[in-house]
C-alpha angles and dihedrals in degrees: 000000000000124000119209122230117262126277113246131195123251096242090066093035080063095060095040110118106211107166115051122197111222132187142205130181128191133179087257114022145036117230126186141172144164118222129205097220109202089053093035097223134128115260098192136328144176130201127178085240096084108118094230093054100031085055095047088043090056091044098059083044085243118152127253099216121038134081097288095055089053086052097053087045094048081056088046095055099042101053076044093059087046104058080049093053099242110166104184143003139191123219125234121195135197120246090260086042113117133176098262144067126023080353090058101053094045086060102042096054092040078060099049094039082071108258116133114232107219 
């Protein structure tokens, strides 16, 4: 027998936060991804460990790893999120994560992409 989940208002349907914004930063690479958190699966994500943008990147003699490369992996994921009809995310940062830097940028080009921070 299965039981179906539980029928919620709208009102509190309103105030779930589905998708969920998570960052990782190395020493060398930029890692991002947005979780949807009641299946627990990864809805998109982006790293500057993918063979095509580490190797342009390379190439241009551009770093993996500073403020520009999480730029350019905050607009990845966010035409990313777009093509898989994403709406909204919320961010969720780590206890020594702060609003600025390589966080920030993420951020900031997920924004302008066109995906709305809740």
């Amino acid at each position: 027998m299965v039981i179906p989940p539980p029928v919620r208002p709208d009102r509190v349907l309103k105030y779930l936060k589905p998708y969920v914004l998570r960052m990782h930063f190395t020493n060398k690479y930029v890692n991002a991804q947005v979780v949807h958190t009641p299946t627990a699966t990864v809805a998109a994500s982006a790293s500057s460990q993918e063979k095509g943008l580490r190797l342009a990147m390379v190439e241009s003699k551009e770093n993996t790893r500073d403020v520009a490369a999480a730029a350019k992996i905050g607009k990845l994921l966010g035409e990313r999120l777009q093509a898989k009809g994403v709406p909204a995310i919320s961010v969720f940062f780590k206890k020594e994560q702060r609003y600025h830097g390589k966080v920030k940028a993420v951020i900031d080009s997920v924004r302008e992409a066109g995906i709305e921070l809740v």
